[in-house]
DSSP file (Angstrom, degrees, kcal/mol; ACC not computed):
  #  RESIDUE AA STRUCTURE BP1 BP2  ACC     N-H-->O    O-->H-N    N-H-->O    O-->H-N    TCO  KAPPA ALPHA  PHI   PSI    X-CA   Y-CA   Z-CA
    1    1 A X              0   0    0      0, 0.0     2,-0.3     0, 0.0    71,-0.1   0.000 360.0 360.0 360.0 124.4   -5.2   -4.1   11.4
    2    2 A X    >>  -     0   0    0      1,-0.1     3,-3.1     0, 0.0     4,-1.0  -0.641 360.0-101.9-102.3 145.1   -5.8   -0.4   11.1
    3    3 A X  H 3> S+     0   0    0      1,-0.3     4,-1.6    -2,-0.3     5,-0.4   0.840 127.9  51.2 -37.3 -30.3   -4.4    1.4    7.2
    4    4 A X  H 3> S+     0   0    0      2,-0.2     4,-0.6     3,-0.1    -1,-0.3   0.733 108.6  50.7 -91.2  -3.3   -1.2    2.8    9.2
    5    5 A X  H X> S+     0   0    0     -3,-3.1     4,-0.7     2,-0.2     3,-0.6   0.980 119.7  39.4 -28.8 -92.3   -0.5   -1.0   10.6
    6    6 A X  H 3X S+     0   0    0     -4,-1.0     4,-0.9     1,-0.3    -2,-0.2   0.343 114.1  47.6 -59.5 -16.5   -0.8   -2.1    7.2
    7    7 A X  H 3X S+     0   0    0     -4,-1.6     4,-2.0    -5,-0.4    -1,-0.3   0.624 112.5  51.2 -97.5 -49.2    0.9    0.5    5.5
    8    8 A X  H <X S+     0   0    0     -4,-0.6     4,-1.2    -3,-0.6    -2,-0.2   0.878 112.7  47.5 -46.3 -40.0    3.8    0.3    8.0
    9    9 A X  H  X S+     0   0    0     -4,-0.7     4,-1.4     2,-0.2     3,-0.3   0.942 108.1  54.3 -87.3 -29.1    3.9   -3.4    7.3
   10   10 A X  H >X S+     0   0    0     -4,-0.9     4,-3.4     1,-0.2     3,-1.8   0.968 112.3  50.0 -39.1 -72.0    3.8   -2.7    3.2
   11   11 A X  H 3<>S+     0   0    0     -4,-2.0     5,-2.6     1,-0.3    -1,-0.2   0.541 108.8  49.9 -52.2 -32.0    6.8   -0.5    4.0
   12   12 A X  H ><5S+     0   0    0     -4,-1.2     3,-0.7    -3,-0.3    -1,-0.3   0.662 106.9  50.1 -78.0 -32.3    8.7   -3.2    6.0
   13   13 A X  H <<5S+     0   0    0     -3,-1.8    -2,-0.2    -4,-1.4    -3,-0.2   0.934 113.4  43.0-104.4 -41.1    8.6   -5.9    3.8
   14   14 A X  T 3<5S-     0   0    0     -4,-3.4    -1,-0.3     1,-0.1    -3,-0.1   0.213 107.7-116.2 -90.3  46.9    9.9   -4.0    0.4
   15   15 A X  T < 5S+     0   0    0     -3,-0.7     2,-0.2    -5,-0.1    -3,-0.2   0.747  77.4  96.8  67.8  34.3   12.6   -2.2    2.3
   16   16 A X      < -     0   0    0     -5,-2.6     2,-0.3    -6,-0.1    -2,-0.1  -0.896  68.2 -91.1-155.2 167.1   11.4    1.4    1.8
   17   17 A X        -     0   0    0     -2,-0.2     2,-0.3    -5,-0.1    -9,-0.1  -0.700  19.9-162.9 -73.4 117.1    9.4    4.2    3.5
   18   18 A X        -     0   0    0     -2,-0.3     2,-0.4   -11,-0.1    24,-0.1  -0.777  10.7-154.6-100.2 152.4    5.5    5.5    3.8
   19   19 A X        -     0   0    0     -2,-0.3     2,-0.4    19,-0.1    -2,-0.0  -0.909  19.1-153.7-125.6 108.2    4.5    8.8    5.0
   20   20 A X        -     0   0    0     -2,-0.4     2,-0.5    19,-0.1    -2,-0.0  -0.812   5.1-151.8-106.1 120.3    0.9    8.0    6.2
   21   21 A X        -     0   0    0     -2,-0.4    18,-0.3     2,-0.0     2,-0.3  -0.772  10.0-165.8 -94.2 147.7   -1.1   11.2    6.0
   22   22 A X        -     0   0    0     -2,-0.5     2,-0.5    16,-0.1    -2,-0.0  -0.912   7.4-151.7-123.4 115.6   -3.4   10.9    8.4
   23   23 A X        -     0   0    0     -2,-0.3     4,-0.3     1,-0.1    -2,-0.0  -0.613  23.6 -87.2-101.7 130.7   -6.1   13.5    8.0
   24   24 A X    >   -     0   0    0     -2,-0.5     3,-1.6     1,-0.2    -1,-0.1   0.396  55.1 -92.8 -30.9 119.5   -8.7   15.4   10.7
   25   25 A X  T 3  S+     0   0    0      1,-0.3    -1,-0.2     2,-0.0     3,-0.1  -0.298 110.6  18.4 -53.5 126.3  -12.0   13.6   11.6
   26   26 A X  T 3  S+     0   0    0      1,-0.3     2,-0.5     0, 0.0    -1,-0.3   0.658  86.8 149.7  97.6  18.1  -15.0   14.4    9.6
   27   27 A X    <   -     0   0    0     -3,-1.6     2,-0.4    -4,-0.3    -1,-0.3  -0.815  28.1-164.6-101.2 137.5  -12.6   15.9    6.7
   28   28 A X        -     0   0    0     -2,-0.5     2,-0.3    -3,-0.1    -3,-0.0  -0.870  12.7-133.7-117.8 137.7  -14.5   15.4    3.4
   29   29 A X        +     0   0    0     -2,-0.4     2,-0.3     2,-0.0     5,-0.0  -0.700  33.0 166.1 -86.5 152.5  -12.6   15.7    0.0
   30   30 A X        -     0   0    0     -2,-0.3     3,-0.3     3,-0.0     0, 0.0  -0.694  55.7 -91.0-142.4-174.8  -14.2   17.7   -2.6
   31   31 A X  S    S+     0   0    0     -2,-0.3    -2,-0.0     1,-0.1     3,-0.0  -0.074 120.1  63.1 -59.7   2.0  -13.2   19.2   -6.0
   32   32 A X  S    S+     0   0    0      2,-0.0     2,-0.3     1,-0.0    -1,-0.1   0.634  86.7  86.6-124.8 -13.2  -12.4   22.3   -3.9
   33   33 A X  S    S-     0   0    0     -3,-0.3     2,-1.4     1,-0.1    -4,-0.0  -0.710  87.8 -87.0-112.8 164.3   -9.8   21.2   -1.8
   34   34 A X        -     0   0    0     -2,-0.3    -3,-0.1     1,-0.1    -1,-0.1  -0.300  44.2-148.2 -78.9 109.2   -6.5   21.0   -1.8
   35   35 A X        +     0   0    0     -2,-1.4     2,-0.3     2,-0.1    -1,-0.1   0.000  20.5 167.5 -70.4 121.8   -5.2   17.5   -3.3
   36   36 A X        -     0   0    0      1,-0.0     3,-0.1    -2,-0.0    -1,-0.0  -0.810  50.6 -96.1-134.1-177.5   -2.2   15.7   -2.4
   37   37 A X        -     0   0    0     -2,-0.3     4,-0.2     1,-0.1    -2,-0.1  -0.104  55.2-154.0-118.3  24.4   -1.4   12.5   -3.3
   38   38 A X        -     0   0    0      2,-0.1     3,-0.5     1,-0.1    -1,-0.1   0.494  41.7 -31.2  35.0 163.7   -2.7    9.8   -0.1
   39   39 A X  S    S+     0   0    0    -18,-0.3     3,-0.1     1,-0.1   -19,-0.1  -0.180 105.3  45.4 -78.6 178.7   -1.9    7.4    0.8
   40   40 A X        +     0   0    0      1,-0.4     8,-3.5     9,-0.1     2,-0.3   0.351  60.2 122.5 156.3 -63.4   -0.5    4.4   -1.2
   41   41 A X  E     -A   47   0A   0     -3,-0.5    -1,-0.4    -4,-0.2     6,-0.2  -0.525  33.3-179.4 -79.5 147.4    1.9    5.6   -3.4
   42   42 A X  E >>  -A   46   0A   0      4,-0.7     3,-3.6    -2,-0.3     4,-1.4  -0.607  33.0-131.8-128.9  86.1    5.3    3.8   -2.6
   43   43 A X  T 34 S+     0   0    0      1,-0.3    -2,-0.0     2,-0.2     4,-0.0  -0.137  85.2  20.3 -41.2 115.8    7.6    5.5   -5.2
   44   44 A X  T 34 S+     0   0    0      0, 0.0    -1,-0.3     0, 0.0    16,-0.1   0.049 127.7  52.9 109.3  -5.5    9.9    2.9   -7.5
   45   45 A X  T <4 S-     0   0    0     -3,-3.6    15,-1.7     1,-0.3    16,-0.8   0.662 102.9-128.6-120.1 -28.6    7.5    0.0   -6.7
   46   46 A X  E  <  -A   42   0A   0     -4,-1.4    -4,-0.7    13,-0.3     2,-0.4  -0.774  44.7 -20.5 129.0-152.0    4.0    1.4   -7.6
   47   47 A X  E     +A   41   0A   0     -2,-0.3    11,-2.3    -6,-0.2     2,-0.4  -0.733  39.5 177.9-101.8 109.1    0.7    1.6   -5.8
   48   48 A X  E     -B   57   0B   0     -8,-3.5     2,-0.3    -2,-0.4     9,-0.2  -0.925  16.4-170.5-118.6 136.3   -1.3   -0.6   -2.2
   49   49 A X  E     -B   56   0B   0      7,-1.6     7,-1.5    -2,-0.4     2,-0.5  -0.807  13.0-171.2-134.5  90.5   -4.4    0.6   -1.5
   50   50 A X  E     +B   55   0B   0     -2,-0.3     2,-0.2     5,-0.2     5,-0.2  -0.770   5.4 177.8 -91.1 106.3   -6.4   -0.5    1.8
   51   51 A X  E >   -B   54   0B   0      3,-1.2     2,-2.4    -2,-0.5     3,-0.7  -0.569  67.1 -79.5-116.9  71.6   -9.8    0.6    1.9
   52   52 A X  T 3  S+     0   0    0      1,-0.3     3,-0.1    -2,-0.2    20,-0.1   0.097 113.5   2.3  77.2 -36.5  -10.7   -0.9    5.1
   53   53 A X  T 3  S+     0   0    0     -2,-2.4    19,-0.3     1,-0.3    -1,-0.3   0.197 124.3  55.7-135.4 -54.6  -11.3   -5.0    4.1
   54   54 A X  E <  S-B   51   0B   0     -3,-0.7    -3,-1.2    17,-0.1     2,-0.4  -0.364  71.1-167.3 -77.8 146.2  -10.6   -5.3    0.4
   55   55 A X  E     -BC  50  69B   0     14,-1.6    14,-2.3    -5,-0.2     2,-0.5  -1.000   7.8-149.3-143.5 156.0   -6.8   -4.0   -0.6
   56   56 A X  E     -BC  49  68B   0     -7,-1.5    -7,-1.6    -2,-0.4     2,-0.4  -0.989   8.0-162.3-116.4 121.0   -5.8   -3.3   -4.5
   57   57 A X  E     +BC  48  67B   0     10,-2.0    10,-0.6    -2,-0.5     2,-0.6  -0.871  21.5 164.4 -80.8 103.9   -2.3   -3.9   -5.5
   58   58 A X        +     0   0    0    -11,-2.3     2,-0.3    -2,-0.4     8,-0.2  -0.846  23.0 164.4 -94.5 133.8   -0.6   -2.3   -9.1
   59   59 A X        -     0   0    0     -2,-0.6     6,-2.5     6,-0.4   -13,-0.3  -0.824  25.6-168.5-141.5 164.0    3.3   -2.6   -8.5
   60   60 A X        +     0   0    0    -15,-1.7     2,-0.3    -2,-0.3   -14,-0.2  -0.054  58.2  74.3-128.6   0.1    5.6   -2.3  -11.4
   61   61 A X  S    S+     0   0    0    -16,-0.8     2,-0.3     4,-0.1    -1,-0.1  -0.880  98.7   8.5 176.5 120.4    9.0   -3.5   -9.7
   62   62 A X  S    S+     0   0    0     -2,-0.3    21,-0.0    -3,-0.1    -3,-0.0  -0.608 143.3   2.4 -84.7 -61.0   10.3   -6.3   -8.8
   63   63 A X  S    S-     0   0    0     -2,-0.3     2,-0.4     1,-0.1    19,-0.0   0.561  72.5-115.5 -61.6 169.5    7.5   -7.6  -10.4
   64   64 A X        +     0   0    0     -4,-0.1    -4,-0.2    -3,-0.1     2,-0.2  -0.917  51.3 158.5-138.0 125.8    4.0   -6.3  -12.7
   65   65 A X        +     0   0    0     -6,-2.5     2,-0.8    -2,-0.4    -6,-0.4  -0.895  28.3 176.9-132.9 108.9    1.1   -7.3  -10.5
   66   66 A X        +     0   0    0     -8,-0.2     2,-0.4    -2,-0.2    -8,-0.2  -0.904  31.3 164.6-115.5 116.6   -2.4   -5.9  -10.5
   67   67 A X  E     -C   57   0B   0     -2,-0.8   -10,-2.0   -10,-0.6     2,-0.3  -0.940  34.3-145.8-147.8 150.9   -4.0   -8.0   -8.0
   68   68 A X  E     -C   56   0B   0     -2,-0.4     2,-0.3   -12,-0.2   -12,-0.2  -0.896  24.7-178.7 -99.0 112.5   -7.4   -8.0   -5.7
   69   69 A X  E     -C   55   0B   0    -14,-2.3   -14,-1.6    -2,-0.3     6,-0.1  -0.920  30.4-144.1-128.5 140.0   -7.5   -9.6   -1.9
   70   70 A X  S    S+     0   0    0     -2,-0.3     2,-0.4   -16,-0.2    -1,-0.1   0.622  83.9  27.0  19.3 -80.0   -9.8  -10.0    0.5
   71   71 A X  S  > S-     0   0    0    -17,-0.1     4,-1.1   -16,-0.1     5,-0.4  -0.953  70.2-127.9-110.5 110.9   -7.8   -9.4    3.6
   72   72 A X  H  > S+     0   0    0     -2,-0.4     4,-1.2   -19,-0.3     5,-0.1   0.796 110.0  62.3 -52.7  -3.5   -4.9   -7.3    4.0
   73   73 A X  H >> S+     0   0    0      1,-0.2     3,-3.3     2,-0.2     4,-1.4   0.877  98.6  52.6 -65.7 -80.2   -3.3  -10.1    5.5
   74   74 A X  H 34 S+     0   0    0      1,-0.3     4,-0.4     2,-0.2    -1,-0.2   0.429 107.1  52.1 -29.2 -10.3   -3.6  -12.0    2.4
   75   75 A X  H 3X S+     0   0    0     -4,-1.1     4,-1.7    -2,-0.4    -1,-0.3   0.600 106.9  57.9 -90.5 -22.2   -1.8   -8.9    0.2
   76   76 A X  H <X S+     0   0    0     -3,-3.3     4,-3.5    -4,-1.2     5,-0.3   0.969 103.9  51.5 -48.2 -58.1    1.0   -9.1    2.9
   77   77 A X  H  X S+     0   0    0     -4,-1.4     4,-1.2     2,-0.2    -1,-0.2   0.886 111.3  50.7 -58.7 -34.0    1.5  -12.9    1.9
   78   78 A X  H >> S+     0   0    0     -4,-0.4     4,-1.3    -5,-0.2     3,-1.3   0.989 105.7  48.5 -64.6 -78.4    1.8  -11.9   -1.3
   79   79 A X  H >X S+     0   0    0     -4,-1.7     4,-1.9     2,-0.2     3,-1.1   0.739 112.4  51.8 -16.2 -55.9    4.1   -9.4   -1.0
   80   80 A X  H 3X S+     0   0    0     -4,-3.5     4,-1.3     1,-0.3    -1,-0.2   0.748 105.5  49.9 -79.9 -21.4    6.3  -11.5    1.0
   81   81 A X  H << S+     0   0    0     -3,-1.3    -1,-0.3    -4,-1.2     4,-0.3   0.733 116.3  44.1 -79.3 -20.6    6.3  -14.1   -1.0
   82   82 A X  H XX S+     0   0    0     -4,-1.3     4,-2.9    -3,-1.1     3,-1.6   0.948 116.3  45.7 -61.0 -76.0    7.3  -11.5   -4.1
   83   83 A X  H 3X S+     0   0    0     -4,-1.9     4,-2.6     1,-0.3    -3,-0.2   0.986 116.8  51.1 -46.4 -61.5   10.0   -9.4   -2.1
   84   84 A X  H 3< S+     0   0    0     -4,-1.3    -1,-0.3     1,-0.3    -2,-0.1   0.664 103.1  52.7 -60.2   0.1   11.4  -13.0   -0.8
   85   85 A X  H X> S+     0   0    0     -3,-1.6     3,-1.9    -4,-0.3     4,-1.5   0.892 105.5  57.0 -92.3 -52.2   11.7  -14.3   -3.8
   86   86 A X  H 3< S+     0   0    0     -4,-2.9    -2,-0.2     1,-0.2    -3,-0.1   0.756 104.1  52.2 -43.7 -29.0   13.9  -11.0   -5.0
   87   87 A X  T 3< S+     0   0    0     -4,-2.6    -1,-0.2     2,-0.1    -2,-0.1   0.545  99.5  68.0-100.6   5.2   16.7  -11.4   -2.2
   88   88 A X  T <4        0   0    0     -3,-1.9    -2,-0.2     1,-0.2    -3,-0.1   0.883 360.0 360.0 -65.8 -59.1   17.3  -15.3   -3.3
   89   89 A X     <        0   0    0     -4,-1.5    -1,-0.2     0, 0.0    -2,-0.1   0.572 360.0 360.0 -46.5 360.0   18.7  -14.3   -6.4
């Protein structure tokens, strides 16, 4: 599963929209260019971050989670088990 896979799938399961920049091969960020804000961000729930095996989750809503996994599958399961738990109620 490649970041815009995963970032797609992020996007599907809490019912909101990414915009995955995807940026030019062989572009390196520095202190000199110009910074915008990656991907990640999902505004009103907080922050997923896949860097490539390991993925970090912060969210703030439904829940507060700051959580470590493995596999992005395994932040998926979590998430779904989070989101589904929000549309019983």
């Amino acid at each position: 599963m490649d970041k815009i896979e995963f970032y797609a799938a992020c996007a599907e399961i809490m019912s909101t929209t990414h915009d995955t920049i995807v940026r030019p091969a062989g572009y390196r960020r520095n202190r000199w260019t110009n910074r915008n804000l990656g991907n990640g961000r999902f505004p009103g729930f907080g922050v997923i971050r896949f860097f490539g095996g390991p993925v970090h989750i912060a969210l703030n809503h439904p829940i507060r989670l700051t959580k470590a996994f493995e596999t992005p599958e395994d932040a998926l399961d979590c998430l779904r088990a989070i989101f589904k738990e929000g549309k019983d109620e």
